[in-house]
C-alpha positions as CSV (number, residue, x, y, z in Angstrom):
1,X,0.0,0.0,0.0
2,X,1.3,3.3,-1.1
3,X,2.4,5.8,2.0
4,X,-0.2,8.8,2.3
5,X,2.3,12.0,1.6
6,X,1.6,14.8,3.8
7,X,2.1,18.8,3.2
8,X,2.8,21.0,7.1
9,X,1.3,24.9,6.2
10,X,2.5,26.4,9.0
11,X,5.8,24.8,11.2
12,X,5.4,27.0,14.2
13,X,5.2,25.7,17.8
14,X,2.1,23.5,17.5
15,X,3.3,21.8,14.1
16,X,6.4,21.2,16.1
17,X,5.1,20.0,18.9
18,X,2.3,18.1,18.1
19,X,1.7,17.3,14.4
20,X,4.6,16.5,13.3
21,X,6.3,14.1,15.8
22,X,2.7,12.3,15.5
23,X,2.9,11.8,12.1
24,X,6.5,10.4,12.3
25,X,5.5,7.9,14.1
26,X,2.9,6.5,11.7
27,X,5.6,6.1,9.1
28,X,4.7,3.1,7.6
29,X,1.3,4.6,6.5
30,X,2.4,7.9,5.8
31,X,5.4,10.4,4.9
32,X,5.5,14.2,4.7
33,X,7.2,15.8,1.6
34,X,6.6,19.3,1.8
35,X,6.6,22.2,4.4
36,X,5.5,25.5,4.4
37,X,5.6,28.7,6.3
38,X,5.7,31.9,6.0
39,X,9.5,32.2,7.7
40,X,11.6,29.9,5.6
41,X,13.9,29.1,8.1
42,X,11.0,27.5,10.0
43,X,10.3,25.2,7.1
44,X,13.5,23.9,6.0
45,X,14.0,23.3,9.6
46,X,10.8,21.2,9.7
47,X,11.8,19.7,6.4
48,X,15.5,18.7,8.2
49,X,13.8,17.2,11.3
50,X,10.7,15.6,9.6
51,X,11.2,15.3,6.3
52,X,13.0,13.0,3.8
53,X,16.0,13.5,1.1
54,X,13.3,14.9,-1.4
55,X,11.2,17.1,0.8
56,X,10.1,20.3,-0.9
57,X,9.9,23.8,1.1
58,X,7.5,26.6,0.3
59,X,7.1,30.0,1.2
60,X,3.7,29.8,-0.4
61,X,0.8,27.6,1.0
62,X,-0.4,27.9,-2.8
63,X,2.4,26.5,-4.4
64,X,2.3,23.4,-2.1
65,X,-1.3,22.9,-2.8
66,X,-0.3,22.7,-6.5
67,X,1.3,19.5,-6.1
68,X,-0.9,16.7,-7.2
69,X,0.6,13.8,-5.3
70,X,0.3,15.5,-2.4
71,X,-2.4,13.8,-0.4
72,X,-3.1,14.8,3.2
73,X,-2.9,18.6,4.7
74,X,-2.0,19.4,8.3
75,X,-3.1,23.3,8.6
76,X,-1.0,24.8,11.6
77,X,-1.1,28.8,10.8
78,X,-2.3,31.3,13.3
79,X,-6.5,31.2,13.8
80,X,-7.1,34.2,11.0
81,X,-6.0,31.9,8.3
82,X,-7.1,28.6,9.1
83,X,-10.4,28.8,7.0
84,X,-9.6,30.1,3.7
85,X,-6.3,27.7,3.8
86,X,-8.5,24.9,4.5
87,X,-10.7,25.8,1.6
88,X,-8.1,26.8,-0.7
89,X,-6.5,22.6,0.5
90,X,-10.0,20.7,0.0
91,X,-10.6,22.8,-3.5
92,X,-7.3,20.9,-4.2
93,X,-8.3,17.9,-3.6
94,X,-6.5,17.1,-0.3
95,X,-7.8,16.0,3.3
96,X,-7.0,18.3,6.1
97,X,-6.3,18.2,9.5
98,X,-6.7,22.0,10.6
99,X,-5.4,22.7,14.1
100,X,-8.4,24.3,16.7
101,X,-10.1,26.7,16.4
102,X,-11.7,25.5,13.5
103,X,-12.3,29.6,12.4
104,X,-12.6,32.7,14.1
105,X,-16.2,33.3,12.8
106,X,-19.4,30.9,12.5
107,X,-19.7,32.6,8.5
108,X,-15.7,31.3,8.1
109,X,-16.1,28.1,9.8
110,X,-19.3,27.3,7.3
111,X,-17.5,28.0,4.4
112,X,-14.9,24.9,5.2
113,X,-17.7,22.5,5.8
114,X,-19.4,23.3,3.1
115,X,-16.3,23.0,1.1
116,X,-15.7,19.9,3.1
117,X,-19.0,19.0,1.7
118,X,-18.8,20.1,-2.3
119,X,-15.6,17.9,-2.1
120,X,-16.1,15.0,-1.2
121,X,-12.7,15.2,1.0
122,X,-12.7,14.3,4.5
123,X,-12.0,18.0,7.1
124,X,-11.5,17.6,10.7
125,X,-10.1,19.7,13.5
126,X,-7.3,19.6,16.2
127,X,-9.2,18.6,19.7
128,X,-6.7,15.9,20.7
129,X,-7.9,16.4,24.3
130,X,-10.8,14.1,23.1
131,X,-8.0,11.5,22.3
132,X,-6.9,11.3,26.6
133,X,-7.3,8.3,27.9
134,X,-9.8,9.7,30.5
135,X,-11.9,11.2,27.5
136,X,-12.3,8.1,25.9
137,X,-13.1,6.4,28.9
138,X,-15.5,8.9,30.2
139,X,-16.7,8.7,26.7
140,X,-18.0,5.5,26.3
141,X,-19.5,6.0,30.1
142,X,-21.3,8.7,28.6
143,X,-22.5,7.0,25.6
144,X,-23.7,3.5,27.6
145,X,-25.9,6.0,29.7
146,X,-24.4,5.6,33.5
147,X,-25.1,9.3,33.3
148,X,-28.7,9.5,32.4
149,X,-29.7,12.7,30.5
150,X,-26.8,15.1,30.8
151,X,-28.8,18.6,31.8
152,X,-25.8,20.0,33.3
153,X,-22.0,20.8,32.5
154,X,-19.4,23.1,32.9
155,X,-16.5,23.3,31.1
156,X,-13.1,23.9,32.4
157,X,-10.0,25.7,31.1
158,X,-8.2,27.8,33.7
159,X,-5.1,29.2,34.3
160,X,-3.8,30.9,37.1
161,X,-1.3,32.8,35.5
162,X,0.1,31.4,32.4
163,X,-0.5,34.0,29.2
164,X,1.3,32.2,26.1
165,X,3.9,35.4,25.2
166,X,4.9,34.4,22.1
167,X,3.5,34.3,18.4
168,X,0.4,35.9,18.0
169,X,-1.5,34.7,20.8
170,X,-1.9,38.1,22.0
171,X,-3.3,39.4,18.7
172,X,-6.7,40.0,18.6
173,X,-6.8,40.3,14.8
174,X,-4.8,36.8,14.1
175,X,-6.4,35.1,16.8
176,X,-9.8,36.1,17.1
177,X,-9.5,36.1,20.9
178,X,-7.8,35.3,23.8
179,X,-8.4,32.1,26.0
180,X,-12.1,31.5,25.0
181,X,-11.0,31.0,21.6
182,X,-7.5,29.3,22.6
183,X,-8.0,27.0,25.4
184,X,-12.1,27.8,26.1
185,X,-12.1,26.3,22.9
186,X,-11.0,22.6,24.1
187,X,-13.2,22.2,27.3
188,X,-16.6,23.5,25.2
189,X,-15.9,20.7,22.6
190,X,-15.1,17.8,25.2
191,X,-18.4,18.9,27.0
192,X,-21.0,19.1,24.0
193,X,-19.0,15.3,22.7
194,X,-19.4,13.9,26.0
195,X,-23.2,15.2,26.1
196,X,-24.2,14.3,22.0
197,X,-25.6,17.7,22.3
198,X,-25.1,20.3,18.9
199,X,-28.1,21.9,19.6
200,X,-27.7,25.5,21.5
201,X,-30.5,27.6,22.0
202,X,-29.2,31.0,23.5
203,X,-25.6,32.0,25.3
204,X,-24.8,35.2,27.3
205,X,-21.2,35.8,27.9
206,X,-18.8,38.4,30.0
207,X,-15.1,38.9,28.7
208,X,-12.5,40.7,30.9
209,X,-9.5,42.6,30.4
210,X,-8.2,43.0,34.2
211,X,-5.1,41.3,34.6
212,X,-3.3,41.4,30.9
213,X,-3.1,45.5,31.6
214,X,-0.3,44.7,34.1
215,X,3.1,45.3,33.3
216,X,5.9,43.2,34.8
217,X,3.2,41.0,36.0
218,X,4.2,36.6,37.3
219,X,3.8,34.5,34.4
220,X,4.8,31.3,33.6
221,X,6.5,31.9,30.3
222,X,7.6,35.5,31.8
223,X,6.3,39.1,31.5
224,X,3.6,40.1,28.9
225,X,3.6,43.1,27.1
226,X,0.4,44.9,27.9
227,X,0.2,47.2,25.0
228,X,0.3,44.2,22.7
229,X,-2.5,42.3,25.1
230,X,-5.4,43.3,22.9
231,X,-7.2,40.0,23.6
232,X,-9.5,39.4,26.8
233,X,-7.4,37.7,30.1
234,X,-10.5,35.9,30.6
235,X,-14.4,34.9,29.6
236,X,-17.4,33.0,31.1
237,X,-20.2,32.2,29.3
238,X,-23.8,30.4,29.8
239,X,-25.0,28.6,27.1
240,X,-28.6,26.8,27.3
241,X,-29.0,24.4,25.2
242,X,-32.7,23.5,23.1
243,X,-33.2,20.9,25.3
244,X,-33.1,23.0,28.5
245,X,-29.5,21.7,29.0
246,X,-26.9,24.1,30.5
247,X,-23.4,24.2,29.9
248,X,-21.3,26.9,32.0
249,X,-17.8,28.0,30.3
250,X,-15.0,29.5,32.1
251,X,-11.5,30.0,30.1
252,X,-8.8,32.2,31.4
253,X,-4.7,32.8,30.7
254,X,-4.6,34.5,34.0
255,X,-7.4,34.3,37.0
256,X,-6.2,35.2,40.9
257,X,-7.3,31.4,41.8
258,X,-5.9,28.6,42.9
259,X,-9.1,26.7,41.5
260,X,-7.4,25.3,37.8
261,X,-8.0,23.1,35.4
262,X,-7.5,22.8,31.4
263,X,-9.6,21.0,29.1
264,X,-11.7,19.5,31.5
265,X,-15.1,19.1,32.0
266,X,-18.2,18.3,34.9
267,X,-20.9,16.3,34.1
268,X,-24.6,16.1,35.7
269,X,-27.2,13.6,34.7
270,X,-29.8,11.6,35.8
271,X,-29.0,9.0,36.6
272,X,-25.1,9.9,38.1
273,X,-22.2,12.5,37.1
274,X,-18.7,12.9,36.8
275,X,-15.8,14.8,37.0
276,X,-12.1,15.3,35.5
277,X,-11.2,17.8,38.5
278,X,-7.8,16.2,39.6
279,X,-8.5,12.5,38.0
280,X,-11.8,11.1,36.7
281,X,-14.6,10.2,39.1
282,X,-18.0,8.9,38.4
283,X,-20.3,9.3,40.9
284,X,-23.9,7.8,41.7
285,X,-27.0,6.3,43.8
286,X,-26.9,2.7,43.9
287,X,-28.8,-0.1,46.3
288,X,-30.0,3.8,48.2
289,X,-26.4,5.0,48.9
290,X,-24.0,7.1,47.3
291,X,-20.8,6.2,45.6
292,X,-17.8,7.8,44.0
293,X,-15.8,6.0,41.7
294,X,-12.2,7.2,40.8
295,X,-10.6,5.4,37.8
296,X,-7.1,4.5,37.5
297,X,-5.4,5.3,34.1
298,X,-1.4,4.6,35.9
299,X,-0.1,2.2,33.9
300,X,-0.1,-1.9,34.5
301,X,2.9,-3.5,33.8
302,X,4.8,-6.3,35.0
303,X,8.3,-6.2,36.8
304,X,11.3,-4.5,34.1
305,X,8.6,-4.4,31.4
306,X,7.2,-1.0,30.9
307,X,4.1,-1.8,28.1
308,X,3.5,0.7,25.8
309,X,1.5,3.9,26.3
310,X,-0.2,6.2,23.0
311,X,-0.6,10.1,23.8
312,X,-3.5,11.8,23.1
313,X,-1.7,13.4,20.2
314,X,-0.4,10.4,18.7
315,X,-4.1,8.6,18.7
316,X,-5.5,11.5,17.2
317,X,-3.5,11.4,14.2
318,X,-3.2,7.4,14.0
319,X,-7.0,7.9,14.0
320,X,-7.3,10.5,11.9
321,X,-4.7,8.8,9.2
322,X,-6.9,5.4,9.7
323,X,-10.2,7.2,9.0
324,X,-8.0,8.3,5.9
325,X,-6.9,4.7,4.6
326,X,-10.1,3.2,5.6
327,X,-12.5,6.2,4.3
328,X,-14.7,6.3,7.9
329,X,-15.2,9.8,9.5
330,X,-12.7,11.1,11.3
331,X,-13.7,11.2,15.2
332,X,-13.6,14.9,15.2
333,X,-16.6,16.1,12.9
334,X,-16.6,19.5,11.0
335,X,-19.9,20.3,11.9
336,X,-19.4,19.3,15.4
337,X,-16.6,22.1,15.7
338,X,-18.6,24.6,13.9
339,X,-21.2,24.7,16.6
340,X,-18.2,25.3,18.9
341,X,-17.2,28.2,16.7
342,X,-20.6,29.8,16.9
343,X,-20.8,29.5,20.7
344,X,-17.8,30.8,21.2
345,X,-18.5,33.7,19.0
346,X,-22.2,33.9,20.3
347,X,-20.3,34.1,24.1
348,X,-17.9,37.0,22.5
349,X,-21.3,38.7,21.1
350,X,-22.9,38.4,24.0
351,X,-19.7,40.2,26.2
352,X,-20.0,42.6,23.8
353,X,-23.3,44.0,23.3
354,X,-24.7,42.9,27.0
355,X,-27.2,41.0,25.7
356,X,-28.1,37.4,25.0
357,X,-27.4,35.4,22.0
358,X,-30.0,33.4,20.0
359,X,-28.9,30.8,17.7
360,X,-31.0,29.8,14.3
361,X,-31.1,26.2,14.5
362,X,-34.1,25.8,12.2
């Protein structure tokens, strides 16, 4: 079977970090042959690290998109680019992986699905935090229906103090926001997946701009530059669902608690809940008393045997590559992370103006 050849638009920190070492380890099913970004340097340095003897470089996104044996696209740019990239790729006639968010806007997030659509060619976006072992498992808790009806959630992504400083995380124009749209992002997607629920009625939202005004302010990757902060510090939103379900969002860089979690979510149904506060526990009524459960994910090995352990980023793409060769759907949908994309921008709307947000779901 011939290897699946993969083009990186964008080899910045993520592609780096994440997309790339994933994909080298699938290299029996797949090899990437050409990089691009913007900053050359950054994509022959990709090229060096992940590529092979014949690996192309690009300045251009276009130019790698001419290539006709170029099969696969793994779109890494900043957030402002993401959609017409991915359109510009599927137009081409490749598959893409774009990295979350899927857009800034709801109208920009459309026009990728529908493109995804017209194509024929599969699209799916960057959640790896679905691909954690206590995702999955919660998952399929979720799905065999220990929880009931899910009528309550909240979704967790906050950070004390730890405001990404570099790239254009900061830039309200190449980002579309601050950690709503960056790490927000994550916990509102595991929450509506573990809940099956795409439907949202109304959201209201509040955004803040308190502590990114600071100068010389504690940070984990050091100082911020204030005058470049033009995104929000931090957002909640409440989102109700058509259903009556209710979902509570909070995302922050920077929050004066010691109350933190990332990509996390709490779940309460009818039947029990659950929680990824510090570990996974399930919780319940059974035989007329309460229990909490707390599952083990440490690993079970025997004595000078290790086993073998897959990171969430390294399932993601095995499973996106498999969905690929086998022509399933990839576990992340499009039209599942466009109705993040509009909450997210109904929750910015809603900061905003004051007011709530009404989706059209009809």
């Amino acid at each position: 079977m011939a290897k699946l050849r993969i083009g990186i638009i964008g080899c910045g920190g993520i592609a780096f970090g994440k997309h790339m070492p994933s994909l080298q380890k699938l290299n029996d099913k797949v090899e990437m042959v050409a990089f691009c970004d913007i900053v050359e340097e950054r994509a022959r340095q990709a090229a060096e690290q992940f590529g092979g003897s014949g690996s192309k470089v690009y300045t251009d996104y276009r130019e790698l998109l001419a290539d006709p044996s170029i099969d696969v696209v793994h779109v890494c740019t900043p957030n402002a680019d993401h959609w017409y990239i991915t359109v510009d790729a599927l137009e081409a006639g490749k598959h893409v992986m774009c990295e979350k968010p899927m857009a800034k806007s709801t109208a920009e997030a459309k026009k990728m699905v529908d493109a995804a659509r017209r194509t024929g060619k599969k699209l799916t976006i960057g959640y790896q935090n679905r691909f954690r072992a206590d995702s999955q498992y919660l998952y399929q808790v979720c799905r065999r229906g220990d929880l009931g009806e899910i009528y309550f959630a909240k979704a967790h992504a906050v950070r004390r103090r730890a405001v990404p400083t570099w790239g254009v995380f900061l830039d309200e124009e190449k980002q579309g926001g601050g950690p709503l749209i960056d790490i927000g992002t994550h916990a509102l997607d595991l929450t509506l997946w573990m809940m099956d629920n795409y439907t949202p009625k109304y959201a209201v939202g509040t955004t803040y701009h308190k502590l990114g005004k600071r100068r010389n302010a504690a940070n984990a990757w050091g100082p911020w530059d204030p005058d470049k902060f033009t995104v929000e510090d931090s957002a909640f939103g409440f989102v109700v669902m058509e259903n009556g379900a209710t979902i509570f969002l909070e995302a922050s860089w920077a929050l004066n608690t010691l109350q933190v979690d990332e990509a996390k979510c709490t779940l309460c149904g009818t039947e029990g809940g659950a929680d990824m506060i510090g570990g996974l526990r399930i919780n319940g009524e059974e035989f007329g008393k309460l229990y909490t459960k707390e599952v083990d994910f440490s690993a079970t090995g025997v004595a000078f045997f290790e086993g073998q352990s897959e990171s969430a980023a390294d399932l993601e793409a095995r499973m996106w590559i498999d969905a690929i060769l086998h022509d399933e759907e990839p576990v992340v949908k499009p039209e599942q992370a466009l109705v993040v994309t509009q909450i997210l921008e109904a929750i910015y709307e809603s900061a905003r103006t004051g007011q709530p947000v009404y989706f059209n779901n009809r």
